[in-house]
C-alpha positions in Angstrom: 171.5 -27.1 5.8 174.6 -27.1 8.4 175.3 -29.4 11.4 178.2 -30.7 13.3 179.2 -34.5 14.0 176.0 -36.3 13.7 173.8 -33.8 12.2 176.6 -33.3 9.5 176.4 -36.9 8.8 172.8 -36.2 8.5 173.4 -33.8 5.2 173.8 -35.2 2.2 171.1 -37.9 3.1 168.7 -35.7 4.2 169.9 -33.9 0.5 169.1 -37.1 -1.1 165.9 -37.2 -0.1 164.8 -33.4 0.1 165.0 -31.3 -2.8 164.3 -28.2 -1.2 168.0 -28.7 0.7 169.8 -26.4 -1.7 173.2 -26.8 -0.5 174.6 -28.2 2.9 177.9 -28.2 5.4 178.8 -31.1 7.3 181.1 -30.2 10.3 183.1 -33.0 11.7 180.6 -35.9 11.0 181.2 -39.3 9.6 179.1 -40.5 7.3 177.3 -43.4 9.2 174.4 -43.6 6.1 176.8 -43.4 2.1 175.9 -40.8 -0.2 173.8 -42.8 -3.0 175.8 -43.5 -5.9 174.1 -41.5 -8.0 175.6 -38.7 -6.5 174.9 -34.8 -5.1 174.9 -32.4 -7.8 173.8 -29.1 -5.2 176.9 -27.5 -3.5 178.6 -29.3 -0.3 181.6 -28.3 1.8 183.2 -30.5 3.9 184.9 -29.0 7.0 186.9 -30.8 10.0 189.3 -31.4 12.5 193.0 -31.7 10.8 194.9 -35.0 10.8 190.9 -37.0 11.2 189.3 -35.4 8.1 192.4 -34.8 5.7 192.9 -37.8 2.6 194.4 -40.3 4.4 192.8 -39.6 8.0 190.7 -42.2 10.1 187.7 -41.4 8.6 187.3 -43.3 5.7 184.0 -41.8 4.9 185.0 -38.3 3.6 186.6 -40.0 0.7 184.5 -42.4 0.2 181.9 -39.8 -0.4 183.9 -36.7 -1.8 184.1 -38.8 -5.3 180.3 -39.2 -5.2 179.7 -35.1 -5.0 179.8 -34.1 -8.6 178.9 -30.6 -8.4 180.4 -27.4 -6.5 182.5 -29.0 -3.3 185.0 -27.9 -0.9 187.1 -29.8 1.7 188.3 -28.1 4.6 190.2 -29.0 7.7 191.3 -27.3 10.9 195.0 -27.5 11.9 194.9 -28.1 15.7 191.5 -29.0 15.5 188.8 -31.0 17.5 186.0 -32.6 17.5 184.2 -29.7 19.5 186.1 -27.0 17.6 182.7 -26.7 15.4 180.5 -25.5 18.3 180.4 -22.7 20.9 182.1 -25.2 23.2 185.9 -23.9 22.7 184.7 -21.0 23.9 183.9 -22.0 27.6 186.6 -24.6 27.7 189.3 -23.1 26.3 188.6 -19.2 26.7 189.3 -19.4 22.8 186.7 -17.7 20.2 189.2 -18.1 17.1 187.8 -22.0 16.3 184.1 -20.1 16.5 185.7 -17.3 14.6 186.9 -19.9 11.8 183.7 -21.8 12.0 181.3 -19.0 11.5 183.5 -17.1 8.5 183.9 -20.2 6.2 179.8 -21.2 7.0 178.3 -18.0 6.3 180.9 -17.6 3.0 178.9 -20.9 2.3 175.7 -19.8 2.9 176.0 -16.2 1.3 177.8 -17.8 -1.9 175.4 -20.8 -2.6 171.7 -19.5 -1.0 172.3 -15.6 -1.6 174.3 -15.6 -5.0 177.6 -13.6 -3.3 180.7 -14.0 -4.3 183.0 -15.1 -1.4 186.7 -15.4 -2.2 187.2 -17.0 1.3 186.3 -20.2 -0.6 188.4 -20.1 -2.9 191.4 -20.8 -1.7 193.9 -20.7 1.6 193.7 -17.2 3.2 196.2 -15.1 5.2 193.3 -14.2 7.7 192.9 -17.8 8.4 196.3 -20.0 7.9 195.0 -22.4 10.2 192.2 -24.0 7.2 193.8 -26.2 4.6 191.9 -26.7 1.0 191.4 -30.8 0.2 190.8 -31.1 -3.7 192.0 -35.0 -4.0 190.8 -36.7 -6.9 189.4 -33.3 -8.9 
């Protein structure tokens, strides 16, 4: 499962409640509903706008719930990043496709990694082919 702002919020609920939810990507979306304390053992990546989502950012949420993901888990932000960077929209306001570009690589790494059994290196670490993503680890 994948969605941007609120249906990113919507993931590791919907997780919690739905086993068949294998592993799931919130883009940009507070977490309005906490991840039971119990915890997510199935794979999750975090990915967001820079400065909002990194440790220490607004959003109070992402840390909150980071510590409650047990299992495989990646936080990434965005440098230069919005809100709206997570959806075709960049691409009619902007004239940009790289946020799209960024957006789609790191997902489908996700994807093919945690629902096809792939190796993807991409997720392992900064890459040259995309300086723009930092790697959040805090508290692992």
């Amino acid at each position: 499962m994948a969605g941007h702002s609120l249906g990113g919020a919507t993931t590791t609920w919907t997780m919690s409640q739905d086993p068949r939810v294998r592993a799931a990507v919130n883009m940009d979306g507070t977490f309005f509903v906490p991840v039971p304390e119990q915890g997510l053992e199935r794979p999750f990546m975090l990915m967001g706008a820079g400065e909002v989502h990194e440790p220490g950012g607004p959003d109070f949420t992402w840390p909150r719930d980071w510590s409650r993901m047990p299992g495989w888990k990646r936080w990434l932000t965005l440098d230069g990043g919005d809100h709206d960077s997570f959806t075709d929209f960049p691409l009619w306001t902007r004239g940009s496709a790289r946020e799209v570009e960024v957006t789609r690589a790191y997902v489908a790494a996700f994807m093919d990694r945690h629902l096809r059994g792939r190796p993807r290196p991409l997720l392992d670490g900064t890459s040259p082919a995309f300086p723009e993503v930092k790697f959040w680890n805090p508290g692992t």
